[in-house]
C-alpha positions as CSV (number, residue, x, y, z in Angstrom):
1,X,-114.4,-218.2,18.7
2,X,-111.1,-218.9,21.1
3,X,-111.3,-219.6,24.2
4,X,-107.6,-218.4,25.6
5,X,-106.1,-218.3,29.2
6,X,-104.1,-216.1,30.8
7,X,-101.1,-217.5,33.5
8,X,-103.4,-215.7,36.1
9,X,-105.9,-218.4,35.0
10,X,-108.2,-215.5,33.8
11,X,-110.1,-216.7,30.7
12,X,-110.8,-214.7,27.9
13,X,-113.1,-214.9,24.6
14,X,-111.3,-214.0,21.5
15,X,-114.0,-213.6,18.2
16,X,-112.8,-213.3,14.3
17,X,-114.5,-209.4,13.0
18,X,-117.6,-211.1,11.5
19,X,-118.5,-213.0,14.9
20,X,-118.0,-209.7,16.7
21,X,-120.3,-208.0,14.5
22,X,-122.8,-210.7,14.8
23,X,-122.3,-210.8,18.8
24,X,-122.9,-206.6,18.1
25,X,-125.6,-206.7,16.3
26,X,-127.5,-209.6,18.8
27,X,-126.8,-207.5,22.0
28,X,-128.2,-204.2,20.4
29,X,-131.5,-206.6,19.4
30,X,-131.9,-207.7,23.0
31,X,-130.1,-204.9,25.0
32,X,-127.9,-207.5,27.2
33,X,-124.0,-208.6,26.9
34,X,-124.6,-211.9,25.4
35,X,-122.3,-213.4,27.7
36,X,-122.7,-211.9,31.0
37,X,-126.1,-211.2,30.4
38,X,-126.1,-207.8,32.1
39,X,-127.9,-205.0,30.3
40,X,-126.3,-202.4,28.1
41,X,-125.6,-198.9,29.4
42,X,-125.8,-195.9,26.9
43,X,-121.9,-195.8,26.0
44,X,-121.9,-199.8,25.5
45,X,-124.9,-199.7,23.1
46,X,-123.4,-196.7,21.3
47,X,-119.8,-198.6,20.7
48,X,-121.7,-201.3,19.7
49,X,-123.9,-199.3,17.4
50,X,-120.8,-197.1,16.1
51,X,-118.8,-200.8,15.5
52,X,-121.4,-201.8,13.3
53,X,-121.7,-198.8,11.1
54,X,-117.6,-198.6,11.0
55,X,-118.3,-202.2,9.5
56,X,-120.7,-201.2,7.3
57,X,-119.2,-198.0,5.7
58,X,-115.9,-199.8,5.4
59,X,-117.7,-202.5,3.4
60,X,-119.1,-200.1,0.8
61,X,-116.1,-198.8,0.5
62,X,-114.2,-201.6,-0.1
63,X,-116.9,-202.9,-2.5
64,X,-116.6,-199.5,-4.6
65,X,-113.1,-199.5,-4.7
66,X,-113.2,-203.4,-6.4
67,X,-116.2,-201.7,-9.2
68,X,-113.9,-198.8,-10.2
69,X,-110.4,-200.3,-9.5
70,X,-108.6,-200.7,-12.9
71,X,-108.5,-204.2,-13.9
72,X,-104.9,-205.7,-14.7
73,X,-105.0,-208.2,-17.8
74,X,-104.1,-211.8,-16.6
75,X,-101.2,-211.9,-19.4
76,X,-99.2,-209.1,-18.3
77,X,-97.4,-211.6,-15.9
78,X,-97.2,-215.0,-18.2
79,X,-94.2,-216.2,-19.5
């Protein structure tokens, strides 16, 4: 998490993907925004829900990919 401020002096909360996933997944659990603490409207709880499974279905692809991805020998590039 990084906190960064604009020259308005507007601050602003930037979060690496897995701590937005993990912010996702906590405001779903409790229905609030976990730093405002307001509660979720329809649309907000849907992004957040669609977020995670974008997350999700691009992690089982990416794991398939490295099962059937054809392995290079280590060799091929030694001197």
């Amino acid at each position: 998490m990084r906190k960064v401020k604009t020259k308005k002096g507007k601050t602003f909360t930037l979060l690496n993907p897995a701590e937005k996933g993990r912010k996702a997944a906590y405001e779903l659990k409790y229905g609030a925004n976990a730093f405002t603490g307001e509660a979720l409207n329809k649309s907000q709880r849907s992004y957040r829900s669609g977020y995670l499974a974008a997350r999700s279905d691009n992690a089982k692809a990416y794991k398939w990919n490295l099962k059937h991805r054809k392995r290079i020998p280590q060799n091929v590039f030694k001197d």
